[in-house]
N, C-alpha and C positions, 0 to 999 in steps of 0.2 A: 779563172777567177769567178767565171759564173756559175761555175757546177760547188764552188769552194763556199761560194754566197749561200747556193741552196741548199746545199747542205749544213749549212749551220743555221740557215732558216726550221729546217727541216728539225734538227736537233732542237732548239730554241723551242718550240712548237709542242714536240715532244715533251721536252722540261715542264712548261708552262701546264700541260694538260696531265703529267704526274704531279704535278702540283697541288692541282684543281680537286683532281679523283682522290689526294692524301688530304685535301682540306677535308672534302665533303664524306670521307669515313671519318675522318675526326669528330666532325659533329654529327653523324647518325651515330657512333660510339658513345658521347656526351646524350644525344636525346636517348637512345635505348639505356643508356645508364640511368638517367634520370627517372623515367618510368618505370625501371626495377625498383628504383629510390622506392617511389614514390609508392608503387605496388605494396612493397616491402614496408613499407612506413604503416599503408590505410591497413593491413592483413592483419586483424588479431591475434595473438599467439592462440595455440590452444588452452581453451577453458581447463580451470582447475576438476580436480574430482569431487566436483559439490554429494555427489552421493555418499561417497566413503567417510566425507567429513559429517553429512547428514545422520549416517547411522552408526557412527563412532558410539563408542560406552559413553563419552564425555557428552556429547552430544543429547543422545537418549537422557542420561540423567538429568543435564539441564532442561529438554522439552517435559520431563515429566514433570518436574517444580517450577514453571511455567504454569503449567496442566492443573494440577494442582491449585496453586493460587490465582489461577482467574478465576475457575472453578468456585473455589471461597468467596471472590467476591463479586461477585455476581449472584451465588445463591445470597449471600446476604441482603445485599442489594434488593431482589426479588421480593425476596420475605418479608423485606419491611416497608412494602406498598402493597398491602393485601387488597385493597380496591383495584390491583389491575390485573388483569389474567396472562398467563405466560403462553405465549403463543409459538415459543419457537429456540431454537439455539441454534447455530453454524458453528461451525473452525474451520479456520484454514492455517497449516504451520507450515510454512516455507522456507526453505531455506534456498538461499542464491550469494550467483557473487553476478556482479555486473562490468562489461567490459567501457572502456573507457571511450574516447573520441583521438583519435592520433594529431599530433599537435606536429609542426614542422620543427625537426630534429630529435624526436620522440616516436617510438612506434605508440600502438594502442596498448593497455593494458588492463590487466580485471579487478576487480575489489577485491578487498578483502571477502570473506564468507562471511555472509550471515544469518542468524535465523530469526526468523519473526511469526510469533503467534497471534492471530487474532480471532477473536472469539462474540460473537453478538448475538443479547440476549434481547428477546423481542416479548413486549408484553402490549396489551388491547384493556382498554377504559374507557369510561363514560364520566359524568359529572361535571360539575364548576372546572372550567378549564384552568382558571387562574388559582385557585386553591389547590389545585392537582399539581400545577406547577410550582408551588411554594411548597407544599408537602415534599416535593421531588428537593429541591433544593434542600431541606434541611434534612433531609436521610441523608444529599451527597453529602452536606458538611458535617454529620452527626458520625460517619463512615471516614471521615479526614482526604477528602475528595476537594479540590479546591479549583475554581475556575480562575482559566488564564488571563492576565490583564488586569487594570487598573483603572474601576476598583475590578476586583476581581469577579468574571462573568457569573449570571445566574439565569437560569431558564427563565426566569418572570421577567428578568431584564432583556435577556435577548428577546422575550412574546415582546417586549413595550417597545422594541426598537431603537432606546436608549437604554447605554449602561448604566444610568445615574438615576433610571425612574422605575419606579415600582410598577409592577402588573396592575395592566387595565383591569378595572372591574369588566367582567363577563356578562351581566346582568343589565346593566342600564337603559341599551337600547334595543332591547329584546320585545317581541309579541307577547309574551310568556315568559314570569317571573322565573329564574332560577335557568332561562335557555343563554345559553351562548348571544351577543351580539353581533350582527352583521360580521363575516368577515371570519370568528372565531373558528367557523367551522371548517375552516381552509387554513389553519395558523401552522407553521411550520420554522420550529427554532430549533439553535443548534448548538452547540458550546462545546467547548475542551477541561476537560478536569485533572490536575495530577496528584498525586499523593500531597498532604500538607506541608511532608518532609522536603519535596520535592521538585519542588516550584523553580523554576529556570531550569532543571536538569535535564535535557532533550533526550536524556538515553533511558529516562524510567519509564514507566511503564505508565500509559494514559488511557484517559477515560470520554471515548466523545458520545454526548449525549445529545439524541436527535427527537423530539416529538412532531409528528404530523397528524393532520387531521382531515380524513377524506374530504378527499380523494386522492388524497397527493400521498409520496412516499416518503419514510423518514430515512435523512442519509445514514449510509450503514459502510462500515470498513469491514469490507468481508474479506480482505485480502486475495479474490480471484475478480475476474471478469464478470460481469454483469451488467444485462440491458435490459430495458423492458419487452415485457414479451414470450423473452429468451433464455433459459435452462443457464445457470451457472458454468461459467469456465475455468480450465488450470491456466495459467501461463505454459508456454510452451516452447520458452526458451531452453535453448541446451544447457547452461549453467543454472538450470532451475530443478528444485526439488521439492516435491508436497509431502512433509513426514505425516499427516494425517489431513484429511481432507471432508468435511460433513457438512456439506453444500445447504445453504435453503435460500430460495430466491426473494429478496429484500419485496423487489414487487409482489408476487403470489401471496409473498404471507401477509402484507399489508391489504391486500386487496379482498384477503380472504377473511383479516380480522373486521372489517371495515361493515361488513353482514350484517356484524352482531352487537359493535361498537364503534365508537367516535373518534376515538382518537389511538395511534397505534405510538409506542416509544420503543426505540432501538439504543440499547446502550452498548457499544463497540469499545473492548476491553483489549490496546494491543501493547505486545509484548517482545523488544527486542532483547532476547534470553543469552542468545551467544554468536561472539563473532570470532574470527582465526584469521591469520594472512591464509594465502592460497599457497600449492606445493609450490615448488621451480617449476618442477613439470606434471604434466598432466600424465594421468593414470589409469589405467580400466579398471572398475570395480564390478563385479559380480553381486554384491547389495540391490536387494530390491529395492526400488523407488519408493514405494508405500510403507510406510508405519502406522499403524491405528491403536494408539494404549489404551482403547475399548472406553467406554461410554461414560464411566466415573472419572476421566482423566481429559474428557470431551468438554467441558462446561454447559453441559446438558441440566436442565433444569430438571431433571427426573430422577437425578444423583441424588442419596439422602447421605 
């Protein structure tokens, strides 16, 4: 009877401890599953072929009629503030798709493609800062430029700090009849304009308009990286593509117009021209990275 006890203790024993050792793979199965999950879930698929789709026919044609009409208006623009001197042009045309954040039950995924141009014309002036600013306004609205909000923004309004007031006079509490007042010579305003057609449409094409006054810099949409100090950047994400790229650093050229003049204006002219879904799958293209449709197609102010 005793050897019959211990042996079924012994058996019993055994049971219990395949038991144990079948629970505890079950749940290192269950965790190693789960962090494959989980693995699996955060891992972005691979990126689209933002190049192929960058330097497609379709593509090209669209960055050039992009090209083209900032090009237009921006020389327009330009020409008709002959008091301020043109001190500059950039582009940058990008094209990207961006991948998503993975959500529980969802992997990560990427955007659609898209491309966007932007183009910033920089010009250097002196004179009544508040009449320079009104001037400026009624070229944007004379060009069917319209600022965003109600009532709708305007450079005099953004210098006065209220939308509803008129630009300070410049002159009142000056040493020197006709000098800027305390404080003018540091003024830095900034405003959004879109076509007149166009007002509520987030997908047109916009006009932000920055003046500063040394020392300071005006905000400028260069579409790369930029710091003070520091040479111009690309993005250098993998789903990123530059179809032309003509860098000028927002600071240097501010700081270089600042010599000779008072006040410097950036007007950043950007352009989202064309988007596409992304392949299924990703693809190797042989397309070089770089397009440059040469200097007339740049929004170059040396274009005639």
């Amino acid at each position: 009877m005793g050897d019959t006890a211990g042996n079924r203790g012994r058996r019993v024993a055994r049971g219990c401890a395949f038991t144990v050792f079948c629970a505890v793979g079950v749940v290192m199965l269950l965790l190693l599953g789960g962090m494959w999950y989980i693995h699996e879930q955060l891992k972005p698929p691979a990126p689209p072929d933002v190049a192929a789709f960058a330097h497609s026919a379709a593509a090209r044609t669209a960055e050039a009629g992009a090209a083209r009409a900032a090009s237009a208006d921006l020389a327009a623009l330009t020409s008709a503030v002959p008091w301020a001197e043109p001190v500059g042009t950039s582009v940058s045309d990008v094209c990207r798709s961006v991948v998503s954040s993975a959500m529980f039950g969802s992997r990560a995924r990427w955007s659609s493609t898209g491309c966007t141009r932007s183009t910033v014309a920089y010009v250097a002036f002196d004179g009544d800062i508040g009449s320079r600013l009104r001037s400026l306004d009624a070229v944007l609205g004379a060009q069917g430029w319209t600022g965003e909000g109600a009532p709708p923004a305007t450079l005099a309004r953004a210098a006065a700090g209220d939308p509803a007031a008129p630009a300070p006079s410049p002159g009142g509490a000056s040493s020197s009849p006709g000098a800027p007042s305390p404080g003018w010579g540091r003024v830095s305003v900034l405003y959004t304009a879109r076509p007149s057609a166009a007002i509520g449409d987030d997908t047109s094409p916009y006009l932000r308009v920055s003046v500063a006054g040394a020392p300071y810099d005006p905000q400028a949409i260069t579409g790369d990286q930029q710091s003070a100090g520091s040479p111009p950047r690309r993005d250098t994400d993998q789903a990123t593509v530059y179809v032309s790229w003509q860098p000028l650093s927002t600071h240097a050229v501010a700081q270089s117009a600042f010599a000779a003049h008072r006040y410097v204006a950036a007007f950043s002219l950007v352009a989202h021209y064309l988007v596409d879904s992304p392949p299924a799958t990703a693809t190797r293209s042989a397309t070089p990275t770089t397009y440059d449709p040469g200097p007339c197609l740049s929004g170059s102010h040396t274009c005639s």
